[in-house]
C-alpha positions as CSV (number, residue, x, y, z in Angstrom):
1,X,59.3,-33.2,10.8
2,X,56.2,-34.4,12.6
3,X,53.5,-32.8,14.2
4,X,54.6,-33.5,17.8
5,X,58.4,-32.1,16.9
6,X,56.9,-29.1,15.9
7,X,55.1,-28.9,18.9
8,X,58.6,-29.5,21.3
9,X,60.4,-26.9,19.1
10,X,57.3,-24.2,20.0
11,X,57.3,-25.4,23.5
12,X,61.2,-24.9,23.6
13,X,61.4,-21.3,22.1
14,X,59.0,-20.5,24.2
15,X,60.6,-21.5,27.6
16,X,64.1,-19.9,25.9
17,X,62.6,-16.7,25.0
18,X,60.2,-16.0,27.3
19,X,57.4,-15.7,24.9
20,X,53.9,-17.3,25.2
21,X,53.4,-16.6,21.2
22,X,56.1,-18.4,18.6
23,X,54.9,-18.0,14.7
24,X,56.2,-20.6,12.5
25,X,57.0,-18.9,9.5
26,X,58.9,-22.0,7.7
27,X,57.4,-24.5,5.2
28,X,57.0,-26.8,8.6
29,X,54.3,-24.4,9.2
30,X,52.0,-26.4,7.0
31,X,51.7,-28.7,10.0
32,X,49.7,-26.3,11.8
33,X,46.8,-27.0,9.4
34,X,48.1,-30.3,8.0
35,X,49.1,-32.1,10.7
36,X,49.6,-35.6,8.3
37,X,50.6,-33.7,5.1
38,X,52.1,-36.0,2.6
39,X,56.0,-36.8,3.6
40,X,57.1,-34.9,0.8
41,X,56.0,-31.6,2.4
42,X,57.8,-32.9,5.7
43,X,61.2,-33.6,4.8
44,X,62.9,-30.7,6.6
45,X,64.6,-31.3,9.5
46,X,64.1,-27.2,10.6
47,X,61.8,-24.9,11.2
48,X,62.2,-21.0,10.9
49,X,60.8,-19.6,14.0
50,X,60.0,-15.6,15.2
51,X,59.5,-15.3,19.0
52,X,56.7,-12.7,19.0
53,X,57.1,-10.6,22.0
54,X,61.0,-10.5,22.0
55,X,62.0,-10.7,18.7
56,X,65.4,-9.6,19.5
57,X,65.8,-13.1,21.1
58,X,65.8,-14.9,17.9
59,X,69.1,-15.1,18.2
60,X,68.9,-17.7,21.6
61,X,66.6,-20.0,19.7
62,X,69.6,-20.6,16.6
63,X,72.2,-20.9,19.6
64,X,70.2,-23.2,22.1
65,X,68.0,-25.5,19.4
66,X,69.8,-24.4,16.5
67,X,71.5,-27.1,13.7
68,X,74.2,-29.1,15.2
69,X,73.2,-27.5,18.9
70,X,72.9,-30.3,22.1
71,X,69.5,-30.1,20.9
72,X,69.8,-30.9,17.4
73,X,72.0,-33.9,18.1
74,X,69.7,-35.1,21.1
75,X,66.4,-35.1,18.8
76,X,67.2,-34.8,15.0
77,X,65.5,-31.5,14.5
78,X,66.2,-27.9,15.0
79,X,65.0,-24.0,14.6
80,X,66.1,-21.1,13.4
81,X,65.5,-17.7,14.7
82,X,64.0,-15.0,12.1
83,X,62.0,-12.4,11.8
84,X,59.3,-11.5,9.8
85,X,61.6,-10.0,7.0
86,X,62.3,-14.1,6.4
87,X,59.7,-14.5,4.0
88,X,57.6,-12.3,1.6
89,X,54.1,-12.7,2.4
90,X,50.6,-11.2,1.3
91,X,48.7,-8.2,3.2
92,X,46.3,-10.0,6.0
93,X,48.8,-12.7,6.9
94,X,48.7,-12.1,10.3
95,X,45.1,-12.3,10.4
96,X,45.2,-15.6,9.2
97,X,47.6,-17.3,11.1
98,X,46.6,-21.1,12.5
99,X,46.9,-21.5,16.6
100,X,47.6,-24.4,18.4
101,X,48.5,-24.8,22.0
102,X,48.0,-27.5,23.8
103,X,50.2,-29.8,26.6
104,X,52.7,-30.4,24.2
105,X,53.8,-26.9,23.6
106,X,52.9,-26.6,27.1
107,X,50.5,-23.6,26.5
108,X,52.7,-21.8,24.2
109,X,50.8,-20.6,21.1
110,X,52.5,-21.5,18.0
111,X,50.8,-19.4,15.4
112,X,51.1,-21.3,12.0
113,X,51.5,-19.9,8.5
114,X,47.8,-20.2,6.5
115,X,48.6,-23.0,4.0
116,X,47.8,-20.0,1.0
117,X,50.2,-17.7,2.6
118,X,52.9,-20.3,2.8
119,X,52.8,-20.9,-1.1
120,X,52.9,-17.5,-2.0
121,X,56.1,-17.4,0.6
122,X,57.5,-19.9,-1.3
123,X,57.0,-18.9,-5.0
124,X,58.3,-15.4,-3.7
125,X,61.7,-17.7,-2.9
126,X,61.5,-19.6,-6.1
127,X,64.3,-21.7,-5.2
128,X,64.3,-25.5,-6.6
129,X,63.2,-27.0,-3.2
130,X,60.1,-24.0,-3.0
131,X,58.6,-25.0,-6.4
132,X,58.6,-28.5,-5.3
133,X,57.0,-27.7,-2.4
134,X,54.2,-26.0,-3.9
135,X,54.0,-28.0,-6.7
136,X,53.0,-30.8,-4.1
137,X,50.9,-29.1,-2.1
138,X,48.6,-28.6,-4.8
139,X,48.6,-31.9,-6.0
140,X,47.8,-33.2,-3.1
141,X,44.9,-30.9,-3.0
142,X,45.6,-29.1,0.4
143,X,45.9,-25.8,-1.9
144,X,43.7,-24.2,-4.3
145,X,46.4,-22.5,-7.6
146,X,43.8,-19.7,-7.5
147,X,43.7,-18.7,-4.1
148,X,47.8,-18.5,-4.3
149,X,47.2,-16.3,-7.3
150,X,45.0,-13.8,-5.4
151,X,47.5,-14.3,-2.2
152,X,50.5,-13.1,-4.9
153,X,48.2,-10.1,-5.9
154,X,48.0,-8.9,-2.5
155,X,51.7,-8.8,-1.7
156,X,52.6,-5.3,-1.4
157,X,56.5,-3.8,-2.2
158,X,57.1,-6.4,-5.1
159,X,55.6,-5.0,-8.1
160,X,58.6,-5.9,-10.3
161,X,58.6,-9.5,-9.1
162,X,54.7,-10.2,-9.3
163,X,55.0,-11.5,-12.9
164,X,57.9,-13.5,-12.5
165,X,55.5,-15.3,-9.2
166,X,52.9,-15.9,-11.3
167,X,54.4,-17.3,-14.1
168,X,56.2,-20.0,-11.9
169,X,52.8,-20.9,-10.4
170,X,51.3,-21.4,-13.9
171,X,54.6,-23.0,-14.7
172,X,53.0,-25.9,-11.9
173,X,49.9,-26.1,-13.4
C-alpha cells in the first residue's frame, strides 16, 4: 500500500461513517510516519481501520471498502472495520498517535499508530508475518529494539504474556 491509498481509504471511511477522525491501527499505519518505508513493510493490500466517533459503524467500512467489495476490485486495496480490542497496545498510545489530513483525505484526520506502538502490537500477535514485520522495521532502522522493550513493559492486562514478547524481540536481535 502506498501513502496516497492510505490516504483514499481514510478519506472513504470517513465520508461512509460520518466521522472526521479514522485511526489506523494496522501495520499500514507505519505510513503515517514512514510514508516511503521499505516495500517489505508495505506489502498488505488492507488496512484495519476504527472510525472514532461511531465506532459501531465499523461494520459499513468492511461492507462498502471491505476485501472483494466494488471497492476493492475498482482499486486493489481495502479496510477493515475494528475496534480498539484489534491489537494489544502499550498505556499512552493514544497520546502518541501520528495525524495527517490533508486534500487527499479531504480533511479527515487519519490518526496513525506511533511506529514503537505498532511493534509492540505486533510482537503481542506473534504470528509469522508480525515477526517479519518487525524484524524489518528494525533493520531498516525506523525502530529502536529498546524503545519496543519499554513499549512491551507498559502494556497493561498481559502479565503472563510479557516474557514470551520479549523473548521474540530478542529472538530479532
Amino acid at each position: 500500500m502506498k501513502r496516497y491509498e492510505i490516504e483514499h481509504l481514510i478519506r472513504a471511511a470517513g465520508a461512509i461513517t460520518q466521522c472526521n477522525e479514522i485511526i489506523v491501527i494496522g501495520s499500514q499505519s507505519i505510513l503515517g510516519s514512514y510514508p516511503e518505508a521499505p516495500a517489505a513493510l508495505l506489502q498488505s493490500r488492507e488496512a484495519d481501520l476504527i472510525p472514532v466517533q461511531y465506532p459501531e459503524r465499523a461494520d459499513l467500512i468492511d461492507g462498502v471498502l471491505g476485501e472483494l467489495s466494488p471497492f476493492d476490485e475498482t482499486f486493489g486495496y481495502y479496510a477493515d472495520g475494528v475496534d480498539k480490542t484489534t491489537a494489544i497496545l502499550p498505556e499512552g498510545w493514544e497520546s502518541r498517535l501520528i495525524r495527517i489530513a490533508n486534500t487527499n483525505t479531504n480533511n479527515v484526520v487519519g490518526l496513525f499508530l506511533e511506529p514503537h506502538d505498532l511493534m509492540t502490537s505486533k510482537l503481542y500477535a506473534g504470528r509469522e508475518k508480525d515477526m517479519d514485520f518487525v524484524a524489518t522495521a528494525i533493520r531498516s532502522g525506523i525502530v529502536d529494539a529498546n524503545l519496543i522493550r519499554e513499549r512491551i513493559n507498559k502494556v497493561s492486562g498481559q502479565d503472563t504474556m510479557r516474557d514470551t514478547v520479549l523473548i521474540r524481540l530478542e529472538r530479532l536481535l
